[in-house]
C-alpha positions as CSV (number, residue, x, y, z in Angstrom):
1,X,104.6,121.0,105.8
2,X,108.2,119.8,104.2
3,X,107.8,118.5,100.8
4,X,111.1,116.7,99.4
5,X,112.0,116.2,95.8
6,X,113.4,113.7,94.3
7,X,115.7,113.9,91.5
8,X,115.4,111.3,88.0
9,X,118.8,110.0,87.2
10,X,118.9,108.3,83.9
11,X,121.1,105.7,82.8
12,X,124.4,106.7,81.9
13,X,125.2,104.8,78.5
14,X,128.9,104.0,77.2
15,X,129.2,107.4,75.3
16,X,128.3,109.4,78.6
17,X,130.0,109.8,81.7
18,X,128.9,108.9,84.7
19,X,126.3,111.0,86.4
20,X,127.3,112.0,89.5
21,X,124.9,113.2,92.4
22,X,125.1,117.0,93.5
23,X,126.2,116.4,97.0
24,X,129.6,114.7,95.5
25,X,129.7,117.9,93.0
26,X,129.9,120.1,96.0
27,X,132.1,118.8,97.7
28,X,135.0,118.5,95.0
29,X,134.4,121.9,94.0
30,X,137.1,123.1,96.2
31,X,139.6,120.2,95.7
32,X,142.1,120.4,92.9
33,X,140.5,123.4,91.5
34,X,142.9,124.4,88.2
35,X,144.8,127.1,88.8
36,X,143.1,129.3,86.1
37,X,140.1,129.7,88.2
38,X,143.0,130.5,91.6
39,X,144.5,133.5,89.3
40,X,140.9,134.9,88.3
41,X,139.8,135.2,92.2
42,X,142.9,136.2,93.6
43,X,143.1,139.0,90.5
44,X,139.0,139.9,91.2
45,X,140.1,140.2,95.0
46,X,137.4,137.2,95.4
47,X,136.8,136.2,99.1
48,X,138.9,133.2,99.7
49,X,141.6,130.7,100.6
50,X,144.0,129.4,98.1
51,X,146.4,126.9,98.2
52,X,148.2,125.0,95.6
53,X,151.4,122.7,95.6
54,X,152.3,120.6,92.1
55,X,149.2,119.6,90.4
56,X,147.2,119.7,94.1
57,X,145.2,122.5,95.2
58,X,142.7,123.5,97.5
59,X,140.2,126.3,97.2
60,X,138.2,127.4,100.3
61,X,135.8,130.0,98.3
62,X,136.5,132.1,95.2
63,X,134.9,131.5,91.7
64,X,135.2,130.3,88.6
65,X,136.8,131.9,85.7
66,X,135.3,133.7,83.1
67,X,135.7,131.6,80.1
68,X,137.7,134.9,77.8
69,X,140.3,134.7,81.2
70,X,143.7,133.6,79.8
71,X,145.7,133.7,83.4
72,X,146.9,131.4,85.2
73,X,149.0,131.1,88.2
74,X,152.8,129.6,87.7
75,X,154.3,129.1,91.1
76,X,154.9,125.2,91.8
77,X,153.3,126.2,95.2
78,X,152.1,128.8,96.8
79,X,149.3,130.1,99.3
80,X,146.8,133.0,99.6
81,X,144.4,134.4,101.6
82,X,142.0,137.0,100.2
83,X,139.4,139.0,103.1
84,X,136.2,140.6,102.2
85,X,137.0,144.2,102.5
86,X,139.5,143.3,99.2
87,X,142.9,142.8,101.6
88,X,145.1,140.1,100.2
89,X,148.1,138.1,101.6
90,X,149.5,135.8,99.0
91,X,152.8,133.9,98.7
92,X,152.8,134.3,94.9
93,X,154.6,136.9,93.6
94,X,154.5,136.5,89.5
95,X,152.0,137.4,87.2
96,X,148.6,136.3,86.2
97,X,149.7,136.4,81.7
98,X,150.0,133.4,80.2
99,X,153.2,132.2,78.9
């Protein structure tokens, strides 16, 4: 027997943004992800694919950042690949402190 559940969405008033339904949530959460949360998975060796270019980026795993986490990545673009026995290939060659 399948059951389904339904989700209430109230009204959204002036003050509130809109709601948005989970599916849409899920599926931005890997485009334009900022690159604070790029420099926290690529420095936790977090499985993943990064890429970022300008104010564009794409994010193909990984996690978010802790919210104490003050790096950030400050290439103008850049690409990296992280595997999960902690191997990583990464354009970037800076450092993760803030500036």
């Amino acid at each position: 027997m399948v059951t389904h559940r339904t989700r209430v969405m109230s009204h959204s008033t002036e003050s509130e943004p809109h709601a948005q339904n989970e599916s849409d949530r899920d599926r931005a959460r890997w485009l334009n992800v900022p690159r604070r949360d790029i420099a926290y998975s690529m420095d936790c060796l977090v499985p993943g694919l990064y890429f970022w270019f300008g104010r564009r980026s794409i994010c193909i795993g990984g996690c978010e950042a802790e919210t104490g986490y003050p790096g950030t990545v400050h290439s103008f673009a850049g690409l990296a690949l992280v595997l999960p026995n902690y191997q990583i290939w990464t354009t970037y060659r800076g450092d993760y402190d803030p500036r």
